[in-house]
Backbone bond lengths (Angstrom), bond angles and torsions (degrees), N, CA, C in turn:
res aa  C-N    CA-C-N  psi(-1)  N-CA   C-N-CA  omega(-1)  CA-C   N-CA-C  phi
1 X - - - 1.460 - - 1.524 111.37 -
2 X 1.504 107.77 -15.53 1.538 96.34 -151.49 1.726 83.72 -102.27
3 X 0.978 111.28 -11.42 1.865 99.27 -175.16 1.787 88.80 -95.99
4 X 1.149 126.94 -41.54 1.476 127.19 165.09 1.832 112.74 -12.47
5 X 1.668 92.11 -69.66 1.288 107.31 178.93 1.471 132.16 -59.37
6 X 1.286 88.86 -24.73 2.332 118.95 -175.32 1.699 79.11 -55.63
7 X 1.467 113.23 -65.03 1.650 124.69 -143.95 1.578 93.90 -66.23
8 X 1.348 113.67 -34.22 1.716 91.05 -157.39 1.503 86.21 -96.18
9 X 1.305 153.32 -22.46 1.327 153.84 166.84 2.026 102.46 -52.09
10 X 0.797 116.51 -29.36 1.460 107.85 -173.79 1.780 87.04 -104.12
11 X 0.771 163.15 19.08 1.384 155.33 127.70 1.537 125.11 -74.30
12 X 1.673 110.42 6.73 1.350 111.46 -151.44 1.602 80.85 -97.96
13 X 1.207 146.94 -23.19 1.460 137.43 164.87 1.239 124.63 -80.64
14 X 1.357 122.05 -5.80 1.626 126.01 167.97 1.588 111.55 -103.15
15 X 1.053 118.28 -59.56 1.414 119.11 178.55 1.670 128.39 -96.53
16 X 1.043 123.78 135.46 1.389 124.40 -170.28 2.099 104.03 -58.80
17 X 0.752 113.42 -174.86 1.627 124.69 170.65 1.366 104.89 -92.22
18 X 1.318 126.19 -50.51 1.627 129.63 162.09 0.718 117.73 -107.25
19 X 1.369 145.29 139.66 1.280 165.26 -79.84 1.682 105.77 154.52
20 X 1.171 119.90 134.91 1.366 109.96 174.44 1.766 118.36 -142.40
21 X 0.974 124.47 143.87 1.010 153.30 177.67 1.457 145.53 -93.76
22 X 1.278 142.33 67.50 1.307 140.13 -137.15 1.891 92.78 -105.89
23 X 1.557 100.76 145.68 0.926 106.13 -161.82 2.160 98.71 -153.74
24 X 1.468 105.51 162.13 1.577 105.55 -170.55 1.331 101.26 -84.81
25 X 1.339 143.48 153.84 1.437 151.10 132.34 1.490 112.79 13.10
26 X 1.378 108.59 -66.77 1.719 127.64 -178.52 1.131 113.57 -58.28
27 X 1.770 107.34 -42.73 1.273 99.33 -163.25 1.732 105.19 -98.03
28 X 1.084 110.44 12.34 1.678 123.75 -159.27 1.589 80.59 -94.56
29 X 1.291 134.12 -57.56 1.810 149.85 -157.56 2.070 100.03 -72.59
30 X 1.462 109.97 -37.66 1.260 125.75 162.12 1.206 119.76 -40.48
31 X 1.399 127.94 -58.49 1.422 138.68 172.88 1.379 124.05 -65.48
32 X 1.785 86.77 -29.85 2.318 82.48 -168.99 1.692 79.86 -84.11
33 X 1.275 145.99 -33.85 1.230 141.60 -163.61 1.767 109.72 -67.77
34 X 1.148 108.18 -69.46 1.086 120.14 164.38 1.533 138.19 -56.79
35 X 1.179 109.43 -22.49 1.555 128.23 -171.09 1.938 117.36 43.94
36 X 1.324 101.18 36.04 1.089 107.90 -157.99 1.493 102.81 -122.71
37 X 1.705 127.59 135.49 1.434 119.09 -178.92 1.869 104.48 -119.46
38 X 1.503 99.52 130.05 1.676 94.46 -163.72 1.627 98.41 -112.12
39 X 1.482 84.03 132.29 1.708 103.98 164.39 1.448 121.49 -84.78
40 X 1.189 112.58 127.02 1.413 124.45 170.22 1.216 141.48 -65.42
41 X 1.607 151.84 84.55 1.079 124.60 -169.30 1.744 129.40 -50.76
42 X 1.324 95.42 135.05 2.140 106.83 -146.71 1.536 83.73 -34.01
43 X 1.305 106.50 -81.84 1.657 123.01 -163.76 1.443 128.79 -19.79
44 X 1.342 109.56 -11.57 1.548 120.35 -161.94 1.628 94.94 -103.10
45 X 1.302 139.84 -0.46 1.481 150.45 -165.37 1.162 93.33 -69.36
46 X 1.604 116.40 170.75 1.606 129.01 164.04 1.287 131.39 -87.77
47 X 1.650 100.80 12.37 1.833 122.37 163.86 1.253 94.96 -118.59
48 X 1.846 104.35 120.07 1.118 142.22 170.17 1.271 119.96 -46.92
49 X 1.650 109.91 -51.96 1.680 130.20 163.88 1.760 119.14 -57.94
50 X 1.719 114.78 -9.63 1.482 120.24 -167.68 1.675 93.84 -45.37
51 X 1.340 115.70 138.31 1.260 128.26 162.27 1.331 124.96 76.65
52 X 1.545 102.30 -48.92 1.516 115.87 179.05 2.281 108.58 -67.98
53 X 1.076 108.57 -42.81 1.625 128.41 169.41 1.480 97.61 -18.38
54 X 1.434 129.13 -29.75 1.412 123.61 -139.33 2.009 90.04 -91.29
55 X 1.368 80.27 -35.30 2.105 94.29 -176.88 1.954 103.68 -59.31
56 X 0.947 70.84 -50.37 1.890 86.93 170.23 1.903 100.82 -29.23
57 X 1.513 70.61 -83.04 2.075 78.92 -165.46 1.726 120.80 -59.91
58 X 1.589 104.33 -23.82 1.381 122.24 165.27 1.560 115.77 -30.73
59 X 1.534 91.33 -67.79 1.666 111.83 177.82 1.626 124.41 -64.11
60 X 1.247 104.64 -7.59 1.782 112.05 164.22 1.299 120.39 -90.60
61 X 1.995 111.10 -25.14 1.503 108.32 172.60 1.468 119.77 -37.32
62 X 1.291 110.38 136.02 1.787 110.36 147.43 0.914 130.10 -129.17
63 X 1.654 128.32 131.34 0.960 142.44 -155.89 1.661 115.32 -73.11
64 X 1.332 140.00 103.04 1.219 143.17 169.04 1.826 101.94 -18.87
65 X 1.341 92.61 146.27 1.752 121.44 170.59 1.519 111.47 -61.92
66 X 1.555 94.28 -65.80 1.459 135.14 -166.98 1.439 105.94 -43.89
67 X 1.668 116.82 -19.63 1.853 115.33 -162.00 1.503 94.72 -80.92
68 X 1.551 110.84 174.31 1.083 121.88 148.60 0.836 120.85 -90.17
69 X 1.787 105.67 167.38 1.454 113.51 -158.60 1.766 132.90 -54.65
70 X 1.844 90.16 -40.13 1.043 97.82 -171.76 1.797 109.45 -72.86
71 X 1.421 113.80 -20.59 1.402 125.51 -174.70 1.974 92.21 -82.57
72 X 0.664 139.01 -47.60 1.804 128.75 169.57 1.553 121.57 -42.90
73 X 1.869 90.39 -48.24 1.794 91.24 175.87 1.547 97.98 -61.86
74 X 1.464 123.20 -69.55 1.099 113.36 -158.83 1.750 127.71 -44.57
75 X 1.314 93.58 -45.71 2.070 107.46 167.68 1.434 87.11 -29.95
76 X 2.157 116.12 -88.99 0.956 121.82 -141.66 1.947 112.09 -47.47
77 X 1.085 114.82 -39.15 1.598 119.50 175.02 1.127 123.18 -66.95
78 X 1.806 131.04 -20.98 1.207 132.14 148.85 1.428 118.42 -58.06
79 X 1.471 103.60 -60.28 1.630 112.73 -165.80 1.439 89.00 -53.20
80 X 1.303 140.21 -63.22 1.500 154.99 -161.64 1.740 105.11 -63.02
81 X 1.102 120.49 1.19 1.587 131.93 -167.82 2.142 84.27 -98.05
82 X 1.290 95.97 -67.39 1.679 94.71 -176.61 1.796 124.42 -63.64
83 X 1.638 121.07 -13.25 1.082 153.14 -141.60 1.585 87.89 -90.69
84 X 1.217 107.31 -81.35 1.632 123.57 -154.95 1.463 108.64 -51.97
85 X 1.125 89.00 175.62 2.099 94.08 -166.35 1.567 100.82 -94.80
86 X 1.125 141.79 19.65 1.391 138.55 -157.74 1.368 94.06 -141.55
87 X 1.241 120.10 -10.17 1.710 130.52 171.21 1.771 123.71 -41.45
88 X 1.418 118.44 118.65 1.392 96.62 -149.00 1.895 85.32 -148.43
89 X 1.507 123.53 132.59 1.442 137.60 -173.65 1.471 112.41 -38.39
90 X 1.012 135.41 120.14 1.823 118.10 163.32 1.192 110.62 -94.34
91 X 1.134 123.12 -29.87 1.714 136.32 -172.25 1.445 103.60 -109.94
92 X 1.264 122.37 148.40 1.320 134.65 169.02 1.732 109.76 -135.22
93 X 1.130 107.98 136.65 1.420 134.13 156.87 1.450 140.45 -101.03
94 X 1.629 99.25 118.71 1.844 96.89 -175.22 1.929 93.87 -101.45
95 X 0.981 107.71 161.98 1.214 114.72 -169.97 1.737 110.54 -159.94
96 X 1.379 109.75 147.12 1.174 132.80 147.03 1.263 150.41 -98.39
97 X 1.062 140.63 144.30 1.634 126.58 -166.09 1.567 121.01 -128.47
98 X 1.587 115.67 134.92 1.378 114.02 173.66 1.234 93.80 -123.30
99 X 1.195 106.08 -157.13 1.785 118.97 -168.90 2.011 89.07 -167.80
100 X 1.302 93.88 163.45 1.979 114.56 -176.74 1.566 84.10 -73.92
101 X 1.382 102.55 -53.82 1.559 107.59 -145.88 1.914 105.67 -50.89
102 X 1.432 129.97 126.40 1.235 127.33 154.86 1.572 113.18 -90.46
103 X 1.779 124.67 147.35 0.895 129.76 148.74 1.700 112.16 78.48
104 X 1.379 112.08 9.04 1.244 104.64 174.23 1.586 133.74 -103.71
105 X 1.619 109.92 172.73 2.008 101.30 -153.62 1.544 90.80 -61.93
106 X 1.402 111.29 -43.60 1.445 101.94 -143.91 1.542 121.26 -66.07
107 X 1.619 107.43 -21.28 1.285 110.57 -175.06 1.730 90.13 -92.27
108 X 1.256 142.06 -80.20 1.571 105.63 149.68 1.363 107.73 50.82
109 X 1.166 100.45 -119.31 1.200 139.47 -176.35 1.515 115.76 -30.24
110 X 1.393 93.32 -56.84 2.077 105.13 -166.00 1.920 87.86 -75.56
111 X 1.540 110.80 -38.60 1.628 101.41 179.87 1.387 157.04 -111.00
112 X 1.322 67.83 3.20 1.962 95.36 171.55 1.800 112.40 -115.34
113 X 1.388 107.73 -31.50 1.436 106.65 170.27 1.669 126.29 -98.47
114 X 1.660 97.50 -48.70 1.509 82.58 -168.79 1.520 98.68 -118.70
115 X 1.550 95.51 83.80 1.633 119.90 166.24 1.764 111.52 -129.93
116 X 1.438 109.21 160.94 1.354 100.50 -164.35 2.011 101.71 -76.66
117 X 1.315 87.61 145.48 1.695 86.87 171.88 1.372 103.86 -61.56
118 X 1.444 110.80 177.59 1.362 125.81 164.89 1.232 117.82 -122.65
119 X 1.665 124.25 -47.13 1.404 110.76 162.34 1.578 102.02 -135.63
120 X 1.375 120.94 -156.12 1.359 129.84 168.88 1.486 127.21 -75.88
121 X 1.436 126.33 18.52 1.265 139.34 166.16 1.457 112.48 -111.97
122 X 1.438 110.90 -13.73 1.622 106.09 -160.41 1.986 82.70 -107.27
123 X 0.917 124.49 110.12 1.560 138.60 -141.37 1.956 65.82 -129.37
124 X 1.857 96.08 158.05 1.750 105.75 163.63 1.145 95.53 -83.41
125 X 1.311 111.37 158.08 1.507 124.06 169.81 1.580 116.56 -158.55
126 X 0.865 109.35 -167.78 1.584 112.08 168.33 1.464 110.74 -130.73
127 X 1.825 109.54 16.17 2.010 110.76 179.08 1.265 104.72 -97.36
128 X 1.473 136.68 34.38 1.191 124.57 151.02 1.162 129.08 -54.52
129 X 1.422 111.03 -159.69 1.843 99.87 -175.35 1.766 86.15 -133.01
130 X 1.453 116.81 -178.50 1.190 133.04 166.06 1.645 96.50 -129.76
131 X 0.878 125.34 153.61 1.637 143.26 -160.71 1.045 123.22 -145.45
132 X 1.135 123.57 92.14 2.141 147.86 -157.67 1.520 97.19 -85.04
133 X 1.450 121.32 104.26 1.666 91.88 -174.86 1.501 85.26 -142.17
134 X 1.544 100.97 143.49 1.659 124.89 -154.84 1.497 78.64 -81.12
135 X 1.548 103.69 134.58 1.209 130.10 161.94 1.592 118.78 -63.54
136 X 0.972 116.38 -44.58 1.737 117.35 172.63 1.444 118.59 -65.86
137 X 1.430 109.31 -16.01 1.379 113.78 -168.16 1.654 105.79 -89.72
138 X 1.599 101.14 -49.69 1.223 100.94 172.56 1.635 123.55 -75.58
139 X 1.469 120.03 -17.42 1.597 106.56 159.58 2.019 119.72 -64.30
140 X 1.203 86.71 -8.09 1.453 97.91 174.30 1.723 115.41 -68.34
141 X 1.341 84.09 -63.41 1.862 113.24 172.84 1.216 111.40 -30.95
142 X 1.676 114.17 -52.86 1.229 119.71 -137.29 1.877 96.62 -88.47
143 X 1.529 101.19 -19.32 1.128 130.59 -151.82 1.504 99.73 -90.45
144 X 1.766 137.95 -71.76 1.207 143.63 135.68 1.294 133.10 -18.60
145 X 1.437 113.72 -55.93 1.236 125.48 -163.72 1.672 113.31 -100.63
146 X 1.387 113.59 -4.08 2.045 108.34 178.15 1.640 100.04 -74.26
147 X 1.620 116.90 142.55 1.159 123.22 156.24 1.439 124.03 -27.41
148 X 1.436 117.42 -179.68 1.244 105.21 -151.62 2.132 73.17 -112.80
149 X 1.101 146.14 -23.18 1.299 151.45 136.76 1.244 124.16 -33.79
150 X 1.520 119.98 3.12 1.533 98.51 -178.66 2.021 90.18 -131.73
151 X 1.080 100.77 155.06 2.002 107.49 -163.40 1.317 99.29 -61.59
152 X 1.986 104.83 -54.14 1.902 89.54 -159.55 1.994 76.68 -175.35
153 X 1.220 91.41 166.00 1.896 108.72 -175.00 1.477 81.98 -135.54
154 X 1.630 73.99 137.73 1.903 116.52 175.30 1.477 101.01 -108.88
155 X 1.744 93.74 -167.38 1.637 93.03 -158.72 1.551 90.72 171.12
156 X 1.652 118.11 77.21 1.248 126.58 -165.44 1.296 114.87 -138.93
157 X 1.791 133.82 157.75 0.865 133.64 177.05 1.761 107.76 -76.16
158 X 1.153 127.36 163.58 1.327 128.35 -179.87 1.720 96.21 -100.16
159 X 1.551 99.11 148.96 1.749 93.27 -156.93 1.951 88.10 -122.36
160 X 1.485 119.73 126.96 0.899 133.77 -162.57 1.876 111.91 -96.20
161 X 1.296 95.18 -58.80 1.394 123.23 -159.38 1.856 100.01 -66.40
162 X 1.197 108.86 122.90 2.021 106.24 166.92 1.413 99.70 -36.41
163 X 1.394 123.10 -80.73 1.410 127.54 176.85 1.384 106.54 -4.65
164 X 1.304 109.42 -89.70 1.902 117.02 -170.46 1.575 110.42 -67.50
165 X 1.017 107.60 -10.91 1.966 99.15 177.21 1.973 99.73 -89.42
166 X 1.160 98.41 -23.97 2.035 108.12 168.48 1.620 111.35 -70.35
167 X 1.276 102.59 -55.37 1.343 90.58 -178.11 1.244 123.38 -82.15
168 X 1.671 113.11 -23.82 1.823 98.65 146.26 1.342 134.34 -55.57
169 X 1.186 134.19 -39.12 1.582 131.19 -176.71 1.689 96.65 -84.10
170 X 0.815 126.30 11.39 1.767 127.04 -174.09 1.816 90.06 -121.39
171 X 1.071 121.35 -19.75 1.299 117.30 169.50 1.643 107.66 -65.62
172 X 1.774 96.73 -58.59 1.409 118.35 -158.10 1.945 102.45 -66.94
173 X 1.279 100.47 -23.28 1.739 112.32 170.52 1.697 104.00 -80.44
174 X 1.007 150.88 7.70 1.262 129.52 -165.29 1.865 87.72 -134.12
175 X 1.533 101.10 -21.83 1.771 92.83 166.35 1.291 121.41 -85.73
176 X 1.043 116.99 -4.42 1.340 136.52 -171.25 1.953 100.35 -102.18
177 X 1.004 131.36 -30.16 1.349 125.99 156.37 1.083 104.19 -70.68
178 X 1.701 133.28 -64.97 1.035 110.97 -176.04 1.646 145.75 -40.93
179 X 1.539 92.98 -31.28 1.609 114.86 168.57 1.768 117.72 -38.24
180 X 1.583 81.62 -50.47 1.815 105.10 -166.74 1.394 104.94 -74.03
181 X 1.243 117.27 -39.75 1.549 125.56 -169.65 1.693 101.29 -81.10
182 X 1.533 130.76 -48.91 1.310 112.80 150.02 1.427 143.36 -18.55
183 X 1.098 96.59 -48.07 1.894 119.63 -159.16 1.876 108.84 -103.26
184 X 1.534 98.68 -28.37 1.834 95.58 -157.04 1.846 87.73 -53.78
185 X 1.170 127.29 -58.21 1.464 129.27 -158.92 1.310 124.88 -82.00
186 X 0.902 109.42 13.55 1.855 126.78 173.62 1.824 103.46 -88.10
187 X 1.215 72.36 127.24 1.797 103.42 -178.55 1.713 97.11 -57.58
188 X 0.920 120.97 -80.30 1.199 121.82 -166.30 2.144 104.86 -61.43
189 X 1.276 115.93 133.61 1.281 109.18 -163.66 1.484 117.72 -137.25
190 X 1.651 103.59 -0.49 1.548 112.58 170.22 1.769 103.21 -74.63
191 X 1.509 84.68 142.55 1.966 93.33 159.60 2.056 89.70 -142.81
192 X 2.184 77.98 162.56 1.143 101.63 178.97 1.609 132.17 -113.45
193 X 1.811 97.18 36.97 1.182 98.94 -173.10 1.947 104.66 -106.10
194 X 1.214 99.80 -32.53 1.906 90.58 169.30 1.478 109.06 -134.05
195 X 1.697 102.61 123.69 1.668 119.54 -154.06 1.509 95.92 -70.25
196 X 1.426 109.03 175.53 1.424 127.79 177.90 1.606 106.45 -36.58
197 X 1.146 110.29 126.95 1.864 114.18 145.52 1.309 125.31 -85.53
198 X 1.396 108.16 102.98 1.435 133.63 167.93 1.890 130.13 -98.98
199 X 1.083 89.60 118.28 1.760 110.26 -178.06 1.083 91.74 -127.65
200 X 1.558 95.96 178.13 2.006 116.09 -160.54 1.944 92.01 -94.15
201 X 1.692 114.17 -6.64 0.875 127.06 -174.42 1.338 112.27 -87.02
202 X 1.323 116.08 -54.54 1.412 129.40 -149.07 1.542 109.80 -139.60
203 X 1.826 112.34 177.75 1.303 106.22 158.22 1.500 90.86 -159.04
204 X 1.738 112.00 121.17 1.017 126.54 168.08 1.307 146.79 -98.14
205 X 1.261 150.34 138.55 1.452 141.68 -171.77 1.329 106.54 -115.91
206 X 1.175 150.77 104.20 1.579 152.22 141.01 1.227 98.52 -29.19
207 X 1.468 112.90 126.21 1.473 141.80 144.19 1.513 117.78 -35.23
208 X 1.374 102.39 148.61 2.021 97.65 -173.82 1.411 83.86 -95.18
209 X 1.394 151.42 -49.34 1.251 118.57 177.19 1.824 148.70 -19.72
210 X 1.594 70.32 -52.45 1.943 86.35 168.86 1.126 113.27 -109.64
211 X 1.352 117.30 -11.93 1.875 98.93 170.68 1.736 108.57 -60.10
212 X 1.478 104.71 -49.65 1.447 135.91 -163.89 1.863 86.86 -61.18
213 X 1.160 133.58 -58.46 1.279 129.49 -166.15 1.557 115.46 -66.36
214 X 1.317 106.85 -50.19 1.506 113.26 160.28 1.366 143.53 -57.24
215 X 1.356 104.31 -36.11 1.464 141.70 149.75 1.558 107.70 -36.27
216 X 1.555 115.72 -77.03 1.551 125.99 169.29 1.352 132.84 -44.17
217 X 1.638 103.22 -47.32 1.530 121.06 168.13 1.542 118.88 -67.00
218 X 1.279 115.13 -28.07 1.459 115.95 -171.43 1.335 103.07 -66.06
219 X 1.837 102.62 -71.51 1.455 110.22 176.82 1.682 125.08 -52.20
220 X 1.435 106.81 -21.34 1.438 103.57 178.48 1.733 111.26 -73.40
221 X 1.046 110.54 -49.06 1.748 123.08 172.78 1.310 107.36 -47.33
222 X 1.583 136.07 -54.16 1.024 136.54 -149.91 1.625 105.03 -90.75
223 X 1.501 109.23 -34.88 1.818 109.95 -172.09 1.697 86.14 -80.61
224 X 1.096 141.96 -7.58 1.596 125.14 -169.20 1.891 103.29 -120.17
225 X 1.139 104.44 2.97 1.353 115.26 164.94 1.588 131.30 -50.21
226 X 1.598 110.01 -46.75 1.498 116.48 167.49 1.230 103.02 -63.55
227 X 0.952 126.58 -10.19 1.876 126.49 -166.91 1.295 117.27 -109.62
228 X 1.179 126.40 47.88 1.566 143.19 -130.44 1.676 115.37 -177.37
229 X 0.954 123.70 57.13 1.612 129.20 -150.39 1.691 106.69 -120.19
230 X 1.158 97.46 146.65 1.968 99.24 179.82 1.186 110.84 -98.57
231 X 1.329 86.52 135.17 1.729 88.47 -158.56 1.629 119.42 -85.96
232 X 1.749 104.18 46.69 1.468 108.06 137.53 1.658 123.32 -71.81
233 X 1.109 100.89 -0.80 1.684 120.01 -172.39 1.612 107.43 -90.00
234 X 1.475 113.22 -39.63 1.583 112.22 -171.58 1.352 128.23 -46.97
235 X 1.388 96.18 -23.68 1.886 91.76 174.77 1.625 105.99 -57.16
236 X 1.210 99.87 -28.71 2.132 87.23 -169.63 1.459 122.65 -102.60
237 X 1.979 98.16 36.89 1.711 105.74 174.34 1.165 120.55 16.87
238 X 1.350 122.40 58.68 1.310 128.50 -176.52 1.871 110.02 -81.64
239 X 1.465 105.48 135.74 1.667 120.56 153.92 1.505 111.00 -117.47
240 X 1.342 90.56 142.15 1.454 115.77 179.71 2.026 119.07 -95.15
241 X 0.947 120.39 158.02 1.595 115.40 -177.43 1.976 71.46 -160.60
242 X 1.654 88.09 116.30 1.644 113.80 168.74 1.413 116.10 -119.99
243 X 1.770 110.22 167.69 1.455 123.30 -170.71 1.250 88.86 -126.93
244 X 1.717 152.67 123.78 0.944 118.71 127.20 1.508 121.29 -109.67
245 X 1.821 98.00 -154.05 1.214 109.13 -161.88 1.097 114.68 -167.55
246 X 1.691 145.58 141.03 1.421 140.23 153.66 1.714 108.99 -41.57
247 X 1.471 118.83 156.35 1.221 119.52 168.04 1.818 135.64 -73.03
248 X 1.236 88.44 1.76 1.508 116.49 -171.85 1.751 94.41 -99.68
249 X 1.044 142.70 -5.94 1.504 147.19 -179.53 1.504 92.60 -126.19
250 X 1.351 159.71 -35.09 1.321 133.79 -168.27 1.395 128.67 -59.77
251 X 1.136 105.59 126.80 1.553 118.88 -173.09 1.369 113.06 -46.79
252 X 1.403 125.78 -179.62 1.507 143.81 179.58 1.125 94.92 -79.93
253 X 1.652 127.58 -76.37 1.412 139.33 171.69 1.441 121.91 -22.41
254 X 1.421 136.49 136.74 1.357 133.23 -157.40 2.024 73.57 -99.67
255 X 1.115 133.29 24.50 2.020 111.27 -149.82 2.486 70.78 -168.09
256 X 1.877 71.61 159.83 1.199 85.29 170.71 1.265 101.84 -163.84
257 X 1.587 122.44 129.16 1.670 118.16 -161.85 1.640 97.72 -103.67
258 X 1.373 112.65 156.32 1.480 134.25 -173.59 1.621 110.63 -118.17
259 X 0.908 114.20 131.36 1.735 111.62 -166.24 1.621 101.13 -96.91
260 X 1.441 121.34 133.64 1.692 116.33 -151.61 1.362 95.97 -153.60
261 X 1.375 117.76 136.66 1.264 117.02 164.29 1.916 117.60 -97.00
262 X 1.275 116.99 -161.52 1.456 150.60 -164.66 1.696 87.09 -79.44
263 X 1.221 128.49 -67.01 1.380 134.80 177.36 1.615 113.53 -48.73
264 X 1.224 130.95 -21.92 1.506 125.78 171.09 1.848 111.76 -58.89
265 X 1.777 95.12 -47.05 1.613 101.44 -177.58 1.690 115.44 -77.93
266 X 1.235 89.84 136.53 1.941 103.97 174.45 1.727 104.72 -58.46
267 X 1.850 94.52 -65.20 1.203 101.28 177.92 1.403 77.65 168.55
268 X 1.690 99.62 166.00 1.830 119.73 -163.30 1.605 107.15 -125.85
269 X 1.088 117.94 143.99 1.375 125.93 -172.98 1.592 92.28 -109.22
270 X 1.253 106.01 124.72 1.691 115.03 168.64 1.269 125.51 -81.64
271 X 1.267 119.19 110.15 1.648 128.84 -174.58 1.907 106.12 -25.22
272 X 1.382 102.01 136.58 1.144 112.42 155.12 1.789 114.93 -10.21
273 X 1.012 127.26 -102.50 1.340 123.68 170.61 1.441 154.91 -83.01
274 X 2.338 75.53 44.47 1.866 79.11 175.00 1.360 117.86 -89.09
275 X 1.038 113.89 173.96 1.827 109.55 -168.41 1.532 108.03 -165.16
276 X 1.452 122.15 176.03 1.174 118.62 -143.07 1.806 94.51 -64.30
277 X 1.230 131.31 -55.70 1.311 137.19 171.82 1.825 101.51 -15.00
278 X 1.207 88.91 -62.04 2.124 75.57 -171.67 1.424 95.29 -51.11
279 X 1.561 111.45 -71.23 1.442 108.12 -165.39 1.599 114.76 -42.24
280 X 1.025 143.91 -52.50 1.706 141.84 162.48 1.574 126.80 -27.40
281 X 1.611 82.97 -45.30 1.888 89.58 157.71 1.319 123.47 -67.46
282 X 1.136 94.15 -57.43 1.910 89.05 -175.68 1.527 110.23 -75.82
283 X 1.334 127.41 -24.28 1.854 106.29 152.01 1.510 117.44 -44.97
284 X 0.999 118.26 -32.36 1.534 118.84 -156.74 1.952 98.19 -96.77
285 X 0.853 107.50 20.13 1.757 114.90 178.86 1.734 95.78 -88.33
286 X 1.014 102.68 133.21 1.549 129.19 170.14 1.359 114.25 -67.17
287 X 1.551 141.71 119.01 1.114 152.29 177.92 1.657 101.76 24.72
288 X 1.287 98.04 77.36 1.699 108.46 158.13 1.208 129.04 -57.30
289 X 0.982 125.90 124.54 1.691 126.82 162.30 1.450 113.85 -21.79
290 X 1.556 97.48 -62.62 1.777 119.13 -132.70 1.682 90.00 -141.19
291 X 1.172 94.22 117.24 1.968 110.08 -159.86 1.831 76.44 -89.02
292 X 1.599 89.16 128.64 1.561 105.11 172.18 1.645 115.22 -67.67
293 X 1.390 121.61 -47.35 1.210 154.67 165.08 1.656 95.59 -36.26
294 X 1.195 119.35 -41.25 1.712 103.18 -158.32 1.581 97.54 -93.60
295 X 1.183 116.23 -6.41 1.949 123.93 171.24 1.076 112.94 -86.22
296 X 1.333 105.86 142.38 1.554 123.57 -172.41 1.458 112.62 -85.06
297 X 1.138 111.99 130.48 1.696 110.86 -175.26 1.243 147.43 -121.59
298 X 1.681 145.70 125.04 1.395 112.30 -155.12 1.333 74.29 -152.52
299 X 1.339 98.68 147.48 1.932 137.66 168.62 1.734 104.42 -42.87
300 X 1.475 123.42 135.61 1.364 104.98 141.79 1.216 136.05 -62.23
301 X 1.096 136.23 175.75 1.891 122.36 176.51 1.259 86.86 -102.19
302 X 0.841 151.58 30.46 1.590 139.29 152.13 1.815 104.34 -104.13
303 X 1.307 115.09 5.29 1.589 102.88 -179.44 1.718 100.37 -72.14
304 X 1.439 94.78 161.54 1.718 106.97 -152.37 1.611 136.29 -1.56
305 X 1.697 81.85 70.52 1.533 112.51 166.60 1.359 126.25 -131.91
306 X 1.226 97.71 -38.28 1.585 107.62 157.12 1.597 121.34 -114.68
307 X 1.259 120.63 139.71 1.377 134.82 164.90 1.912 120.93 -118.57
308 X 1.195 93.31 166.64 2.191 106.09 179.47 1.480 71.78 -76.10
309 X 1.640 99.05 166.33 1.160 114.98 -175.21 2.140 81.71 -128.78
């Protein structure tokens, strides 16, 4: 319990305690039915740049004067690992998204109205829900409940600013020396993460220094990649809660569902123009997951102020 508490106490300056989540009518009735919360694979988002953005800022790093030599070569062959045109994902991320913001038009707007339908019941509206969901509960979730295929679940703010997307990959560069500076002087010098190189020429063994450094940097760049956004995005204080995984484990499914109870949600604010009709429907749902009744509930302040025209 007591290291339990360490983890969610050092999250108390990045992530809020609630967290919220806006979601359509359809897909709001989906969850209490199912009891199930689905991650997205990043790439499939309505930013074109999702994930890939990170190569972007990669290619603006510059490498300090001040390093040594052997720490410059190594930078230049990392940075130059994401660079080249033959550059291709090892890790993948499914993800979900909240935002700080509660109860406001604009997300509204971007997530209950102007999202693609799905069929002929899921009509635009403004009766979605907003979705308050305790941050400790879901580092729990993410923690218990990920497949036994995916490495480990995060639980991060999305980082907007050049500034903070620099001093993250300058983080992820200074663990990545450290890797090398660990390892260069160790007697023993085989690793077992990339096998012999064999040609009709040669037969080679990679060093654990740089396997181990490259190794670290790859996966570190790539799992913190959804978390990497241009900040035409910042208006919608977005946090992320990710799944990943090597590419050799990714599922068939572009989505991967999480099994969740009544205790994840704070409590949900009902879109602007939900009304007793939604609620009648979702009583009338057949062996629900997630008892509507046992969630706590409060009005948007936009109820009868705005209407569809």
């Amino acid at each position: 319990m007591a290291k339990e508490n360490d983890i969610n106490t050092r999250y108390d300056a990045r992530v809020p305690k609630t967290i919220f989540h806006y979601t359509s009518f359809e897909k709001f009735k989906c969850i209490l039915q199912y009891g199930t919360w689905r991650f997205k694979l990043s790439t499939q988002s309505n930013d074109l740049l999702d994930t890939t953005y990170i190569v972007d800022v990669i290619k603006k790093l510059e490498i300090q004067k001040n390093l040594a030599d052997e720490h410059r070569r190594l930078l230049n062959m990392l940075i130059g690992y994401f660079t080249r045109d033959e550059y291709k994902q090892k890790f993948f991320s499914y993800v979900t998204c909240f935002t700080g913001k509660s109860d406001s038009r604009l997300l509204w707007d971007a997530y209950t109205i102007n999202r693609p339908v799905t069929n002929s019941d899921d009509v635009r509206d403004y009766n979605g829900v907003c979705i308050g969901v305790n941050r400790d509960k879901l580092l729990n979730t993410l923690k218990s409940k990920k497949p036994e295929y995916c490495d480990e679940g995060f639980l991060e703010p999305i980082y907007y600013t050049p500034q903070d997307q620099m001093n993250l990959l300058d983080l992820i560069c200074k663990d990545a020396l450290d890797n090398w500076d660990k390892t260069k002087d160790e007697e023993d010098q085989a690793q077992d993460i990339v096998p012999t190189i064999r040609t009709p020429y040669l037969k080679m063994d990679l060093k654990k220094p740089f396997v181990y450094s490259m190794h670290s940097y790859i996966e570190s760049v790539e799992k913190m990649a959804p978390y990497l956004k241009h900040q035409f995005w910042e208006e919608e204080n977005e946090y992320r809660a990710s799944l990943n995984m090597n590419i050799s484990k990714k599922p068939k499914n572009d989505y991967i569902d999480l099994d969740v109870n009544e205790e994840l949600i704070d409590f949900i604010i009902l879109g602007p123009t939900f009304s007793d009709k939604e609620e009648e429907i979702i009583q009338k749902i057949d062996s629900a997951k997630l008892d509507f009744n046992k969630i706590k509930k409060e009005k948007s302040v936009g109820t009868g102020i705005i209407q569809m025209n």
